[in-house]
C-alpha positions as CSV (number, residue, x, y, z in Angstrom):
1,X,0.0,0.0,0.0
2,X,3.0,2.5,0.8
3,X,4.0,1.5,-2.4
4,X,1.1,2.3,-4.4
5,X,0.6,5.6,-2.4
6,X,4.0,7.1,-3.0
7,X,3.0,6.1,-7.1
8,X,0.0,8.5,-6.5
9,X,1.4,11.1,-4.8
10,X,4.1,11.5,-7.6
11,X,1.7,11.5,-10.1
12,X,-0.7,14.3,-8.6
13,X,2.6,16.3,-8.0
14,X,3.2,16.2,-11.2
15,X,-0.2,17.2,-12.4
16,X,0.2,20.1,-9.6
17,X,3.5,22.0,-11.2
18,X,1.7,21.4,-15.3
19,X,-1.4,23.1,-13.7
20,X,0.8,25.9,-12.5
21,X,2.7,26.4,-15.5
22,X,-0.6,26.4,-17.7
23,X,-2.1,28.1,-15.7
24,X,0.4,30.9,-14.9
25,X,1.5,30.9,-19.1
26,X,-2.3,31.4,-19.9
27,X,-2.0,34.8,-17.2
28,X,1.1,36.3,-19.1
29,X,-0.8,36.1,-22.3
30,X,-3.8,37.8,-21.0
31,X,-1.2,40.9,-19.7
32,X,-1.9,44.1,-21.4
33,X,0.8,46.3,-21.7
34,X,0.8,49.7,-23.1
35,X,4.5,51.6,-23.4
36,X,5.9,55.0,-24.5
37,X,9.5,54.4,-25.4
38,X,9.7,57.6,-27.0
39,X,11.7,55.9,-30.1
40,X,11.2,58.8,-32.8
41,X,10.0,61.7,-30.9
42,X,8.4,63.0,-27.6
43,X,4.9,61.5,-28.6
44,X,3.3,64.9,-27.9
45,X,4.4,65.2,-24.3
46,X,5.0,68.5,-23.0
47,X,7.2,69.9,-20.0
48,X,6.2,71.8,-17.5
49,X,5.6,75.2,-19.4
50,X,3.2,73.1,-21.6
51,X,5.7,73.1,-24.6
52,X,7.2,69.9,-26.2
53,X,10.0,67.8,-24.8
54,X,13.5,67.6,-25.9
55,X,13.8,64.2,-27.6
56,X,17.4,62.6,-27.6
57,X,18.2,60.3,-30.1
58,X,19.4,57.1,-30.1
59,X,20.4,57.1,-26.5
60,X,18.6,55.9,-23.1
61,X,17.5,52.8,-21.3
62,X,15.7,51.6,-24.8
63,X,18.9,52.7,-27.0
64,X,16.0,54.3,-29.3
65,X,15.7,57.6,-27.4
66,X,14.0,59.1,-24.3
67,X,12.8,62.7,-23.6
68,X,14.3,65.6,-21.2
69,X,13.8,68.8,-19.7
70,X,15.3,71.5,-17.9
71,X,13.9,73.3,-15.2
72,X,14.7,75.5,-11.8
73,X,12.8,75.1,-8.6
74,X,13.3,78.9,-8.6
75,X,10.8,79.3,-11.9
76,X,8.1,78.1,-10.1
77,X,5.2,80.2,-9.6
78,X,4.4,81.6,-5.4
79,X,2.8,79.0,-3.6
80,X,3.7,75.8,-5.4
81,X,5.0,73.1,-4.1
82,X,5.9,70.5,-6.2
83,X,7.2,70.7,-10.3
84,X,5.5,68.5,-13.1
85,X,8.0,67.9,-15.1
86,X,6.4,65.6,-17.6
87,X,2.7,66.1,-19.1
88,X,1.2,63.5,-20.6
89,X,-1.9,64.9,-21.9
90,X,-5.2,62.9,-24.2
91,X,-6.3,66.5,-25.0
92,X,-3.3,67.3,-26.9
93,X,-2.8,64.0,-28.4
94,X,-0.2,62.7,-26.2
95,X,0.9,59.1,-27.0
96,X,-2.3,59.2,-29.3
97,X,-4.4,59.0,-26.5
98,X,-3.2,55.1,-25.3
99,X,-2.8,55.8,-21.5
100,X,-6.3,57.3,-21.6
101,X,-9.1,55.7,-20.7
102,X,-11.4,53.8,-17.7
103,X,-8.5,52.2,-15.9
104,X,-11.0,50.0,-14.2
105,X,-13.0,48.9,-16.6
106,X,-9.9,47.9,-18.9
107,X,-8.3,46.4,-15.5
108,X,-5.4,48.4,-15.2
109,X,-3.1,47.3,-12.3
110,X,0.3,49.0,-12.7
111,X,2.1,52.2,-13.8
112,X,5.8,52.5,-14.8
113,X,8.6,55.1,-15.6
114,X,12.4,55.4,-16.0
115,X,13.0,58.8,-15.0
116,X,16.8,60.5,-14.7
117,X,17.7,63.7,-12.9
118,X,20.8,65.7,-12.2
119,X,20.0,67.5,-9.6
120,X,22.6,67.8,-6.7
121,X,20.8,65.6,-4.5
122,X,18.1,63.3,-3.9
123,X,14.6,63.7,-5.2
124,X,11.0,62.6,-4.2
125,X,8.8,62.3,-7.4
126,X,5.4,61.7,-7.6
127,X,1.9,60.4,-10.2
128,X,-0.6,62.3,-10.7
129,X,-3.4,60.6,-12.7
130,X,-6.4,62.8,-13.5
131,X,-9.4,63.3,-15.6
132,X,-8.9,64.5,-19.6
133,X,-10.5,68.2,-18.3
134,X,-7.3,67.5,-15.3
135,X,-9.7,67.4,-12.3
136,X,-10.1,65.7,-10.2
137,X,-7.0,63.2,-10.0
138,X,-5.1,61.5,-7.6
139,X,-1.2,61.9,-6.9
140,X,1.0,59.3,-5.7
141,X,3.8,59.7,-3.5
142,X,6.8,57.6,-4.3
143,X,9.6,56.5,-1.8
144,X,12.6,56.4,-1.6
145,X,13.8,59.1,-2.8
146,X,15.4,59.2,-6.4
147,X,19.2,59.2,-6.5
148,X,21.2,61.7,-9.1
149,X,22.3,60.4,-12.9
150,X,20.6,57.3,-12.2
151,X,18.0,56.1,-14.1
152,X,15.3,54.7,-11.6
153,X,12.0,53.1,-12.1
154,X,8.9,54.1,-10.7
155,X,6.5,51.5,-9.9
156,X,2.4,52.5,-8.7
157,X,0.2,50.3,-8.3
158,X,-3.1,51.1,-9.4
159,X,-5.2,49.7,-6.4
160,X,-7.7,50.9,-3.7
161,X,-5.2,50.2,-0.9
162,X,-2.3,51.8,-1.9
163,X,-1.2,54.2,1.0
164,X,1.0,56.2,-1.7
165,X,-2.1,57.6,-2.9
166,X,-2.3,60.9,-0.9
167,X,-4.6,62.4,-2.7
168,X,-8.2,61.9,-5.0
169,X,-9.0,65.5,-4.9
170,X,-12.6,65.5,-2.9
171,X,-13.7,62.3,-4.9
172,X,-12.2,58.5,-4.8
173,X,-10.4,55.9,-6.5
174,X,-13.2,54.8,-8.3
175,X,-14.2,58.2,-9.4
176,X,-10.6,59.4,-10.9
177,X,-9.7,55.9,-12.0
178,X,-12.3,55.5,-14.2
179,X,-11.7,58.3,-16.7
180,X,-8.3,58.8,-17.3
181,X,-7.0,61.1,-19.4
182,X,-4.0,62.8,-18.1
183,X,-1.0,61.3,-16.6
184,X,2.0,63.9,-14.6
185,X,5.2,62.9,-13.4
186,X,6.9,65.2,-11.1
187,X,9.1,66.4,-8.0
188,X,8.6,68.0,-4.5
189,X,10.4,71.0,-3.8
190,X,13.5,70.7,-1.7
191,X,13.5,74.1,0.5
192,X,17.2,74.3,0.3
193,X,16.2,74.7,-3.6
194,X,12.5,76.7,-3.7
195,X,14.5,79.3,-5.0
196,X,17.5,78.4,-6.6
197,X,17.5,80.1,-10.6
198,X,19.7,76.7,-11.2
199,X,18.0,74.8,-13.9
200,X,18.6,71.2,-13.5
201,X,18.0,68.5,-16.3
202,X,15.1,65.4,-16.1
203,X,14.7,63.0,-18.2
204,X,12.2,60.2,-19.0
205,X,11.7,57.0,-20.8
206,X,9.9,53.7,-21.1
207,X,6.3,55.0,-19.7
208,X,3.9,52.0,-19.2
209,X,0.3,50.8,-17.8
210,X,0.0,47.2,-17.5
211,X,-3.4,44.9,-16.3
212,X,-1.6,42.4,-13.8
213,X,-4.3,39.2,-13.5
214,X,-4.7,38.3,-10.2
215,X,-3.6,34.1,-10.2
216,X,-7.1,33.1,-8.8
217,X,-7.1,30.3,-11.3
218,X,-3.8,28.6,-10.0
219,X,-4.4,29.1,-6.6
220,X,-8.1,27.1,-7.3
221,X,-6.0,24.4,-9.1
222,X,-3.7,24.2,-6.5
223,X,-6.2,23.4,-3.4
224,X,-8.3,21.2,-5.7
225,X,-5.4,19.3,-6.0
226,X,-3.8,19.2,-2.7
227,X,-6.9,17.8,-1.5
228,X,-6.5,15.0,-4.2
229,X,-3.0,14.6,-2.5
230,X,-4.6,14.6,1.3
231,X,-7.2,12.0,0.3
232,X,-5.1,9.7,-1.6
233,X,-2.3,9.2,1.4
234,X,-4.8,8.4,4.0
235,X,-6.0,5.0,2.3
């Protein structure tokens, strides 16, 4: 009997790790992923003055280009406390309008950004997702801090919970994340900077929204069978 229990066991293990792996390659195909690699030109994004970005040539994470700005903290109008530094706007045909949309409906899970600075220290950037007319929208906090001449990749996830959300201007998740149609990346302020007339460069590349399926299905495969496993080694 041990004999023909060890035989079983083997062979539900077996079937175990083929449901995962079917499982799990049947979730990667059903990823949708939407990127900005900036490969011929800025894709209608605009800096922080609302004009068009610098776009570098063969050069950047994606070796096809990536988009940059300069700016100084001391520019800012009175009052403002943090810099957008990247626009990504549906209304003026940004990215032809691919990171717009209802983020919910279309199960969007995940943001992501290489970003670049040269500033003499470290910054905090932040997301701000918000509405095609801009309001309301939600901004996202993002920790640690980014380091100088590095590129760096910021990661939000687009979920109820997520404490880095400090913001949904009056409303809620629901409310900003189901009409998308403008996306800013920015910087706090450092107050040893407010107002420095030092323009320092940022730069940007490899933008992305991505759905990220939740592996209900393998987790359901996986119980069913360890209780297979459970009943067949107590006969």
């Amino acid at each position: 009997m041990a004999w023909r229990t060890l035989i079983t066991m083997r062979t539900v293990t077996a079937l175990m790790t083929a449901a995962m792996l079917l499982t799990t390659a049947g979730l990667h195909a059903a990823d949708v992923t939407i990127t900005e690699n900036f490969e011929t030109d800025a894709a209608s994004w605009e800096n922080p003055t609302f004009s068009p970005l610098t776009h570098v040539p063969a050069a950047g994470p994606s070796a096809d280009g990536y988009v940059s700005t300069d700016y100084a903290f001391g520019d800012l109008p009175d009052g403002a406390f943090g810099l957008v530094l990247f626009r990504g706007e549906s209304f003026n045909g940004a990215s032809d309008g691919e990171f717009a949309g209802n983020y919910i409906a279309d199960g969007v899970k995940q943001f992501k950004a290489l970003v670049r600075h040269n500033a003499p220290l470290p910054l905090v950037y932040n997301v701000r997702f918000a509405s095609p007319f801009n309001f309301p929208g939600s901004s996202a906090i993002l920790l640690p801090p980014v380091m100088p001449n590095t590129w760096t990749e910021l990661e939000v996830s687009i979920r109820p919970g997520n404490s880095e959300f400090v913001t949904f201007e009056g409303t809620n998740f629901n409310t900003v994340f189901s009409d998308i149609g403008n996306l800013q990346i920015g910087v706090s302020v450092p107050a040893a900077f407010a107002d420095s007339p030092t323009p320092f460069t940022y730069d940007l590349d490899f933008v992305s929204i991505s759905t990220v399926p939740e592996p209900a299905t393998v987790g359901l495969v996986m119980l069913a069978l360890a209780g297979l496993v459970g009943r067949r080694s107590r006969k």
